[in-house]
C-alpha positions in Angstrom: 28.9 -65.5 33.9 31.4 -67.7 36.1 35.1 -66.0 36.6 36.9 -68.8 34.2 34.5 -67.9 31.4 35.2 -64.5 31.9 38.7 -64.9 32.4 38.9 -66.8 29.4 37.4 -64.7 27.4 39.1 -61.4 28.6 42.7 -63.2 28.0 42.0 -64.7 24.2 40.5 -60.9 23.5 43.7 -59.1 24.8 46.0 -61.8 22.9 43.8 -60.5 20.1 43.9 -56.9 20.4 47.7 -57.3 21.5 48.6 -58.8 18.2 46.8 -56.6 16.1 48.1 -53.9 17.9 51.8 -55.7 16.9 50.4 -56.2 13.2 49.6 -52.5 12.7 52.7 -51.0 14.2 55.4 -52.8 13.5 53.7 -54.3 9.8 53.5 -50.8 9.3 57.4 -49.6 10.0 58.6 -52.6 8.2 56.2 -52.2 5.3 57.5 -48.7 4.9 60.8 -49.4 5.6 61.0 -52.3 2.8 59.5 -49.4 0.5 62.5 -48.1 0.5 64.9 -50.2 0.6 66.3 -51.7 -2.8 66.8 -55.1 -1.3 64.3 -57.8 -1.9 64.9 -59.8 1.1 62.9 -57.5 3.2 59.9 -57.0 0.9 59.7 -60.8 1.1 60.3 -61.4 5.0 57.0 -58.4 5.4 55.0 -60.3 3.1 55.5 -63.8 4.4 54.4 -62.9 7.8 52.0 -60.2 7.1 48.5 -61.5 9.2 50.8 -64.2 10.9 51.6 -61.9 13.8 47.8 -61.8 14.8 47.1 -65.3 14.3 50.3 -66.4 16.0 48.9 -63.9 19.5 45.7 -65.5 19.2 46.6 -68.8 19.2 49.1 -68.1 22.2 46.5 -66.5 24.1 44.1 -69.4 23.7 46.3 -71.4 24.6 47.7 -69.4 28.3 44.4 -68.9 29.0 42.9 -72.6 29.1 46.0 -73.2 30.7 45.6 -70.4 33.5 41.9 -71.2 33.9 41.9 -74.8 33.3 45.0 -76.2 34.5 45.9 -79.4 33.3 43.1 -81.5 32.7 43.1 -83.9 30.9 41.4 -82.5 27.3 43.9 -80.2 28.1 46.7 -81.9 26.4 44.7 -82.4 23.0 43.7 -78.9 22.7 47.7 -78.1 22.9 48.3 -80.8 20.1 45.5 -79.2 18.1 47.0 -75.1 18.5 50.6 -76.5 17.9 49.2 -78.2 14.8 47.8 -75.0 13.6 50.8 -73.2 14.4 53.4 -75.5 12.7 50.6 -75.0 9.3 51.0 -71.4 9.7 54.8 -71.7 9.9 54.7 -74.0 7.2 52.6 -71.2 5.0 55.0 -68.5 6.1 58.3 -70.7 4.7 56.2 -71.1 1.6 55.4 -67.2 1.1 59.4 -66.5 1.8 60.9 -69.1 -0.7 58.4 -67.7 -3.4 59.3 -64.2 -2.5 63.1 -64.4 -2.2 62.9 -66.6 -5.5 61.2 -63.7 -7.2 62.9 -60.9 -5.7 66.1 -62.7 -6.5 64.9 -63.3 -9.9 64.3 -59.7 -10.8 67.1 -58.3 -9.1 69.2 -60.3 -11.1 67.8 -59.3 -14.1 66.4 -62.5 -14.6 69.5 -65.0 -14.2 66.9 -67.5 -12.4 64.9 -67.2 -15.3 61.1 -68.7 -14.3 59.0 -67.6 -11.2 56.7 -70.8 -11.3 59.2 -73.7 -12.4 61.7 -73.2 -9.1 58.9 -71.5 -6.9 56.3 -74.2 -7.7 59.1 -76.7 -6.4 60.4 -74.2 -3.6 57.0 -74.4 -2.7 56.8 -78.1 -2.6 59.9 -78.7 -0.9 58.5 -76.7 2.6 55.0 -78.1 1.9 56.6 -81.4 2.4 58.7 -80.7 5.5 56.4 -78.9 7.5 53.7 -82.2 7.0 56.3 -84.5 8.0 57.5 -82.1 10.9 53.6 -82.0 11.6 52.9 -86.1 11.3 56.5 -86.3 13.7 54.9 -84.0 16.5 51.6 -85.7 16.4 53.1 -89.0 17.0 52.8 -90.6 13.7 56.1 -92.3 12.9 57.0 -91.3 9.1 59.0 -94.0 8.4 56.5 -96.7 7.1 55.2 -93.5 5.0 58.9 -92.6 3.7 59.2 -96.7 2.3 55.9 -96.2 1.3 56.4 -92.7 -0.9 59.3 -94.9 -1.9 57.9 -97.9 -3.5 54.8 -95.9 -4.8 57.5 -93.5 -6.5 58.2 -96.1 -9.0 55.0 -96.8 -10.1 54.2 -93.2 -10.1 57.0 -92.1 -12.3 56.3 -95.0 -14.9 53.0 -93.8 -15.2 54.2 -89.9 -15.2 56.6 -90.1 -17.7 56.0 -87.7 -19.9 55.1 -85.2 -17.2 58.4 -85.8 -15.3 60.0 -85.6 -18.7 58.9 -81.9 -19.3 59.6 -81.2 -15.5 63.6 -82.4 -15.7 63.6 -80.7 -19.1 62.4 -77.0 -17.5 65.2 -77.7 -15.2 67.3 -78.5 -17.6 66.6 -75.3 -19.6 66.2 -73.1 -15.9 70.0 -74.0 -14.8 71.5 -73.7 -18.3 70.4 -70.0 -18.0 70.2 -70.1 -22.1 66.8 -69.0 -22.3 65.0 -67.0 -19.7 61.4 -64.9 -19.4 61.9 -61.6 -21.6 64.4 -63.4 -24.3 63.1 -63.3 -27.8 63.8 -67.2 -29.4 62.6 -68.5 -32.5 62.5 -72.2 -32.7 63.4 -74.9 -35.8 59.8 -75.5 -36.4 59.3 -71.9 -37.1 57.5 -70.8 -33.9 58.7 -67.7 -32.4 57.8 -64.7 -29.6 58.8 -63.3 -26.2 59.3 -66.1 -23.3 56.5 -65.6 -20.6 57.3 -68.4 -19.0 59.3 -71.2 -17.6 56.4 -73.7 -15.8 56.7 -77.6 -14.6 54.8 -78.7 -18.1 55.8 -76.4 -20.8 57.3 -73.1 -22.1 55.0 -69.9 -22.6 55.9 -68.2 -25.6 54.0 -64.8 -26.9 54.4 -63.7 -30.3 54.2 -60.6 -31.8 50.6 -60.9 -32.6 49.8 -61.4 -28.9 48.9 -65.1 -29.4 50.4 -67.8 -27.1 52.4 -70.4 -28.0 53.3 -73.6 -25.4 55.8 -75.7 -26.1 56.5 -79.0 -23.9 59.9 -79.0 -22.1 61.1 -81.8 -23.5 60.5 -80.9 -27.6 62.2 -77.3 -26.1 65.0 -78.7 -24.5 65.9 -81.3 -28.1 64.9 -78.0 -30.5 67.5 -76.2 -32.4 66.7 -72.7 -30.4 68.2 -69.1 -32.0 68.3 -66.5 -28.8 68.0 -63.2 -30.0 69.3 -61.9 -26.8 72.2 -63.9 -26.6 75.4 -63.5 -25.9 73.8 -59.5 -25.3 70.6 -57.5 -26.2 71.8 -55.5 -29.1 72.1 -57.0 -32.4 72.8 -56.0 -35.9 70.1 -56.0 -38.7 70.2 -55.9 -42.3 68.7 -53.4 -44.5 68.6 -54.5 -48.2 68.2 -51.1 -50.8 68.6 -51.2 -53.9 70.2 -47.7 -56.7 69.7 -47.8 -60.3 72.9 -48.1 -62.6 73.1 -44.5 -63.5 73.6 -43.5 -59.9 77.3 -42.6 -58.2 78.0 -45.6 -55.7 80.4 -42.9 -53.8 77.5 -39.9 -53.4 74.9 -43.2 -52.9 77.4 -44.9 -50.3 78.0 -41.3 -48.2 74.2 -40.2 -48.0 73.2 -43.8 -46.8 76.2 -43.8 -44.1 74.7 -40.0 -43.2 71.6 -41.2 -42.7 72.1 -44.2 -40.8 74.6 -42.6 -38.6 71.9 -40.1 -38.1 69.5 -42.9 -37.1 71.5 -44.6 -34.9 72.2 -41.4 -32.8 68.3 -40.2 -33.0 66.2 -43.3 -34.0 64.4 -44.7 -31.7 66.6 -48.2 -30.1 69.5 -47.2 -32.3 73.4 -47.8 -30.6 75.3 -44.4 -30.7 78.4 -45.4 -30.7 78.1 -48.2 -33.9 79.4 -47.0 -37.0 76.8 -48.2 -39.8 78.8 -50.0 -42.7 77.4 -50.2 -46.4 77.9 -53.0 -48.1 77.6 -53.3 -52.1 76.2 -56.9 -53.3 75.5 -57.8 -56.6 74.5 -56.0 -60.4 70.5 -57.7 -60.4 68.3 -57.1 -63.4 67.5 -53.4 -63.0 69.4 -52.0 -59.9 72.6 -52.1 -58.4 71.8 -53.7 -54.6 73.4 -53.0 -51.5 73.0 -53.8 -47.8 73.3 -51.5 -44.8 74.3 -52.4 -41.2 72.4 -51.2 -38.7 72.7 -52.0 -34.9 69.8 -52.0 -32.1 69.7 -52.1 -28.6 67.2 -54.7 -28.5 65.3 -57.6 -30.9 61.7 -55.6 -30.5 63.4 -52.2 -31.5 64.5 -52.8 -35.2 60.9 -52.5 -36.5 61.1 -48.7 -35.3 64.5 -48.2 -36.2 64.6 -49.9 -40.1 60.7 -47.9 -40.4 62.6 -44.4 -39.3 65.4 -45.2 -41.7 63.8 -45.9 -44.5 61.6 -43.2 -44.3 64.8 -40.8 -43.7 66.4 -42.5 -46.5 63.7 -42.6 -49.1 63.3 -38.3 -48.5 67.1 -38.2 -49.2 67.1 -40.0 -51.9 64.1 -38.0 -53.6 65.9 -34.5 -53.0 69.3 -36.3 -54.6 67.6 -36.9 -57.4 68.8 -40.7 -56.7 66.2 -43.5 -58.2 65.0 -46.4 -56.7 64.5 -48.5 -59.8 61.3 -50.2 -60.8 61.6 -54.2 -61.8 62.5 -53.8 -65.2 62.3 -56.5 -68.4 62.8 -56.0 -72.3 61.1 -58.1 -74.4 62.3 -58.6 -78.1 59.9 -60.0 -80.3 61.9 -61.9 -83.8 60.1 -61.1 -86.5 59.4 -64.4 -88.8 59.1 -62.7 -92.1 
C-alpha cells in the first residue's frame, strides 16, 4: 500500500473517530442538559445538529487529507466544490430542523398562541429550503438571476392555475395570525360540524369530533364560516341544566336543595369551578311541572358531560329522599258525552 493511500485513509478515519468522539460527548452533556432545562431553544439547537457533528468531521477530514496528500491538482478543485456542496445541504437541513423545532417549542410553551405546527413550519421549512439552494446555485457559479425572473414570470401562471390551493393557504394564515382558533380549541361551525382542532395545515383544518371521526374543512370555507369558540375569551364556561318540580312542591326547599347540590358539585365534581356560586333560575308553569334552569360553571368544554352526569345523579338521590317529584308528562282527556 503506497504512503498517500495510507495517509489518506488514516486521516479520513481519525476525522471520523474524532467526530464521533465529539458526537457522543458533547451530544451527550447537551442532550442531558436540555433535559433539564425548561427552555425550548436548547432541546431544538441538540436536535437540529444531532449526527451533523460527525458528518461535518468527516467531510473536513476528507477534505485536509486530499489536500495534504494530493496538493493542488487539478481534480482537486472539483472535489472541494463537491464537499462544500454537501456541507451547505447539511447546513441547509440543520436550519430546517431549528425553525421546525423553535416553532414547536415556541408553540407549546406558549400554550399554543402560534396555534398550527405544520402551517408556519411547513413554510419555515420552505423558506431555508429556498435559501440554502440559492446560496448553493451562487457558490457553484450558477448566476440566480435569470432563475429569479424566471420563478417570477412562472409565478403568474402558477398561481392562476393554483387558485384554490393558494386560497386555503392565505386563508390558514389568515386564521394562524388572528390567533382565534388554535389546535386544542373546541369550535362548532354554522353548517353544524363540530370537534377538537388537530390541526392548522396549508390545505385545510383538522377537526376531531367527539366520536373520534375527522372532519377537514378547507381554509377558505373556515375562514368565511360563522365559527362559535368554546374556549374563547377563556376555557371555563357556564352550562345549563334544565329540571323540572311538580306544582305541589315548595319552590323555596326545591330552590335551596338544588343550590346545595350544585355548590357541592362545583367544589367536588369532577371540572367544576370552586369559587362560582350556582344560580337557579325559575322559567315557566308547562303542562305538568313547574321548570327551572340551573347554572353551572366548568373549567373546560369536554368537562360538562362529567359534571351535568355527577349532578344529576346527586340531584335525582336528593330529590327521592325529599320526597320531591319529578313529574311524568301528564294530559286529561274529557270525552262530551252526546246523549
Amino acid at each position: 500500500m503506497s504512503g498517500k493511500l495510507l495517509g489518506l485513509i488514516t486521516m479520513i478515519t481519525g476525522s471520523i473517530i474524532l467526530g464521533a468522539v465529539i458526537e457522543k460527548l458533547f451530544g451527550y452533556r447537551l442532550t442531558k442538559a436540555a433535559e433539564k432545562s425548561r427552555s425550548y431553544i436548547d432541546d431544538a439547537i441538540v436536535g437540529a445538529f444531532k449526527g451533523m457533528i460527525l458528518l461535518w468531521c468527516t467531510l473536513a477530514g476528507l477534505y485536509f487529507a486530499l489536500l495534504w496528500n494530493f496538493g493542488y491538482a487539478d481534480w482537486m478543485n472539483q472535489a472541494a466544490r463537491v464537499l462544500v456542496s454537501i456541507a451547505i445541504i447539511s447546513v441547509t437541513l440543520v436550519g430546517m430542523k431549528l425553525t421546525t423545532g423553535l416553532i414547536s417549542g415556541y408553540s407549546h410553551s406558549s400554550g399554543g398562541n402560534l396555534p398550527s405546527l405544520s402551517l408556519f413550519a411547513n413554510l419555515a421549512k420552505l423558506l431555508v429550503f429556498i435559501i440554502g439552494i440559492l446560496v448553493l446555485l451562487q457558490y457553484l457559479g450558477i448566476s440566480i438571476t435569470p432563475l429569479l425572473t424566471a420563478l417570477g414570470v412562472g409565478g403568474i401562471a402558477v398561481a392562476l392555475a393554483l387558485q384554490d390551493t393558494l386560497s386555503n393557504i392565505f386563508a390558514g394564515i389568515h386564521i394562524l395570525a388572528s390567533r382565534q382558533i388554535k389546535p386544542g380549541d373546541y369550535i362548532k361551525l354554522d353548517s353544524g360540524e363540530e370537534g377538537f382542532v388537530t390541526d392548522i395545515s396549508w390545505r385545510n383544518t383538522s377537526i376531531c369530533t367527539i366520536a373520534n371521526n375527522m372532519v377537514l374543512v378547507p381554509n377558505s370555507r373556515l375562514s368565511t364560516a360563522i365559527v362559535t369558540n368554546y374556549e374563547l375569551p377563556g376555557h371555563e364556561m357556564s352550562i345549563l341544566v334544565n329540571v323540572g318540580v311538580s306544582y305541589s312542591s315548595d319552590l323555596e326547599q326545591v330552590e335551596r336543595i338544588v343550590i346545595d347540590i350544585a355548590s357541592e358539585s362545583m367544589q367536588d365534581g369532577p371540572g367544576g369551578v370552586p369559587e362560582f356560586k350556582p344560580v337557579v333560575r325559575f322559567q315557566a308553569f308547562s303542562d305538568s311541572s313547574i321548570d327551572f334552569i340551573v347554572i353551572l360553571k366548568t373549567k373546560s368544554f369536554a368537562d360538562q358531560y362529567m359534571l351535568k352526569h355527577e349532578f344529576i345523579k346527586k340531584l335525582h338521590r336528593r330529590f327521592n329522599e325529599e320526597n320531591i317529584e319529578i313529574p311524568f308528562p301528564i294530559r286529561t282527556i274529557y270525552l262530551k258525552s252526546e246523549g
